[in-house]
N, C-alpha and C positions, 0 to 999 in steps of 0.2 A: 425468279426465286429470291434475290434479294430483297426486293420491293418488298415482296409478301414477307420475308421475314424484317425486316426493318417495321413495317406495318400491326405486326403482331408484338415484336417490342413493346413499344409505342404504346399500344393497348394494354398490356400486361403493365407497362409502369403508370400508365394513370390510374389502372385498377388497386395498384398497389399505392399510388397517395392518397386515392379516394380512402381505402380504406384504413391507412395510415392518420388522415384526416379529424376520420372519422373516430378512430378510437380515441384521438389527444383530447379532440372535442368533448366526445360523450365522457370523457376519465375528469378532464379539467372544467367543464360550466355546466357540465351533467347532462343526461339525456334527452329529459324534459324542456329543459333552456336551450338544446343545440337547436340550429335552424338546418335545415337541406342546404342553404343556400350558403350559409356558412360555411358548409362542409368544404359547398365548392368551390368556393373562394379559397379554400385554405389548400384545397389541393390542387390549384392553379388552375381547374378546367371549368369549363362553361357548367350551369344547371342540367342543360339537354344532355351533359356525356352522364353526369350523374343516374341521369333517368332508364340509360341504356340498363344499367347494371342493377337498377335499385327503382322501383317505383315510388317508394315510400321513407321517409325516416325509418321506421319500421322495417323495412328491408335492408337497407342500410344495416343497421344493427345486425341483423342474422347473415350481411354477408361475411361479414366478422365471425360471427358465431357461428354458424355452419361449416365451416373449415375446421374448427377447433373441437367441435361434437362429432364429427368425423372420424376427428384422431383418436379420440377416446374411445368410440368403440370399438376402431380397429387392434387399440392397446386391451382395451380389456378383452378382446376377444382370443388375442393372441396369449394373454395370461390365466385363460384358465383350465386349469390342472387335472388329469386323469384321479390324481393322487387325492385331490382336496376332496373334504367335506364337500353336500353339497351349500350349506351353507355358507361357506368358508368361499366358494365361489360365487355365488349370490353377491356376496358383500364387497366382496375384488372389483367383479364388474361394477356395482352400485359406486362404490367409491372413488373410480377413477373417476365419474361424473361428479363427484363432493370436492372432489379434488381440483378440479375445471373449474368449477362456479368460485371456489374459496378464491381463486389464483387474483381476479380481480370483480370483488362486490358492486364496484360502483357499473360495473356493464352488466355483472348477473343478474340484479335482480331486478331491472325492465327487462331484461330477455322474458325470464320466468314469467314478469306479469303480463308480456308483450306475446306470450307463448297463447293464451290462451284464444282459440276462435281463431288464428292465424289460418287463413285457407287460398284467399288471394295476395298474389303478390310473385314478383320475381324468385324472390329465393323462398316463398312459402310450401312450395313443395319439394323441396329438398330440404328442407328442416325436416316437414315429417314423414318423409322418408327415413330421415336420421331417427325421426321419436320412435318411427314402427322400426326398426334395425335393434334397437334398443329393447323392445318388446320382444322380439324374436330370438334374442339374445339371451336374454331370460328366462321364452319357452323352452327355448335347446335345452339349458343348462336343467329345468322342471323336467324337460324329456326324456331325457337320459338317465337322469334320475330312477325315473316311475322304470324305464325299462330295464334299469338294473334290480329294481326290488327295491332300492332303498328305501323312497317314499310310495305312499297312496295316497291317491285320492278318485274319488267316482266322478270328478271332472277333468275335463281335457288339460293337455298341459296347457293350453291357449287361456283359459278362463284362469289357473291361478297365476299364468304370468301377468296378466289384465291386473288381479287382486292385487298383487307383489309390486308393478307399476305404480298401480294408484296410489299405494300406501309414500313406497317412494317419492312419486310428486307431491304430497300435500308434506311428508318430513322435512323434504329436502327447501319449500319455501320458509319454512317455519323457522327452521334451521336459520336459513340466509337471514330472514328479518333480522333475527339478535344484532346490536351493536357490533358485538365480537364475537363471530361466531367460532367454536371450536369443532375444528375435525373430528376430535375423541370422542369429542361428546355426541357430536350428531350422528357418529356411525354407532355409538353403545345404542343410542334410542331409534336408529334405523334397525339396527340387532333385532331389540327388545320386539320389537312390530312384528320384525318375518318370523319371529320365533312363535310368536301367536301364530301365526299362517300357518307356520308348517306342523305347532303340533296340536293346534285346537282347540276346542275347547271343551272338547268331551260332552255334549249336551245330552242330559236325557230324551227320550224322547217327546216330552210334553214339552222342553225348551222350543222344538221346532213346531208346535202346532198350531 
C-alpha cells in the first residue's frame, strides 16, 4: 500500500509540473512559440511521460483548461436562482465563463481558436463533455422556464439552447480579440443578443416565406 501510494504521488506531482510548465510557458513565449519538448524540459520529465498525459501541444493546453471549465460550470451551476429572471440566469451562468477566459487572455484565446474540430486527443473528450454540460446547462435553465409559463417557444428547449450557445461562442471570441477587453461590455452586448432570442422578432408572416 505504500509503494502504490508513493507511486501515485509521484504521478500527481509530475502531472502537476507538466502542467505548471506548461502554463509559465504558454503565459511567457506564448502558445504558438512553446515546443512539447520544452514543456518537458522545464518540468523535469522525459517527452514520453508528457505523452502519457497529453498527445499534443493542444492537449496539453486543455489539460490546463479542462479543470478550470469544470469549475465554472459546477459554479454557475450551483448559482442559479429559483428567484432570478430567467434572463438574469442565463447571464450568471454565461458570465462565469467571461469571467474564466478574461482571468488570463494570453491561454484563452488559443484555447478558443484551438477549440474548434477538437475531436481526438487525450483530454478532447472531456472538454466536450465540458462544452455539451454547458449546453445542457442552458437547456435546464430554457426548461424550466417554458414549464413555468414564463417563456414560449414552438421548439424544444434543446434547439434554443443550441441558438443561445452559438450566439455565445461567436460574442465571447469577438469579445477576447479586443486588446482590452471589458467585462461590462461584453456581458451588455452578450445581453443585447439573448434579448433578441428570447423576445423576437415579431415577423409577419411573408418575413418567413
Amino acid at each position: 500500500m505504500k509503494k502504490q501510494g508513493l507511486r501515485e504521488r509521484n504521478k500527481e506531482e509530475k502531472l502537476r509540473n507538466i502542467k505548471e510548465a506548461a502554463v509559465e510557458l504558454f503565459m511567457s513565449k506564448g502558445y504558438d512559440d512553446t515546443t512539447t519538448r520544452e514543456i518537458a524540459h522545464k518540468a523535469g520529465v522525459g517527452l514520453g511521460t508528457v505523452f502519457v498525459y497529453a498527445d499534443t501541444k493542444r492537449d496539453l493546453l486543455f489539460l490546463i483548461v479542462n479543470d478550470e471549465l469544470e469549475a465554472c460550470i459546477h459554479k454557475a451551476a450551483a448559482g442559479i436562482r429559483a428567484d432570478a429572471s430567467v434572463f438574469s440566469n442565463l447571464l450568471f451562468v454565461l458570465q462565469m465563463h467571461f469571467e474564466y477566459f478574461l482571468m488570463r487572455p494570453t491561454l484563452s484565446r488559443p484555447a478558443l481558436r484551438e477549440m474548434y474540430f477538437y475531436q481526438s486527443g487525450k483530454q478532447a473528450d472531456r472538454f466536450n463533455r465540458t462544452r455539451t454540460d454547458l449546453n445542457n446547462l442552458i437547456r435546464d435553465v430554457i426548461a424550466d422556464a417554458m414549464e413555468k409559463k414564463l417563456i414560449y417557444s414552438p421548439e424544444t428547449p434543446e434547439c434554443v439552447a443550441e441558438a443561445i450557445f452559438a450566439v455565445y461562442q461567436v460574442q465571447l471570441r469577438r469579445w477576447l480579440s479586443a486588446e482590452n477587453p471589458s467585462l461590462d461590455e461584453g456581458m451588455e452586448a452578450l445581453g443585447r443578443q439573448i434579448r433578441v432570442i428570447m423576445c423576437g422578432l415579431a415577423p409577419r408572416p411573408e418575413a418567413l416565406q
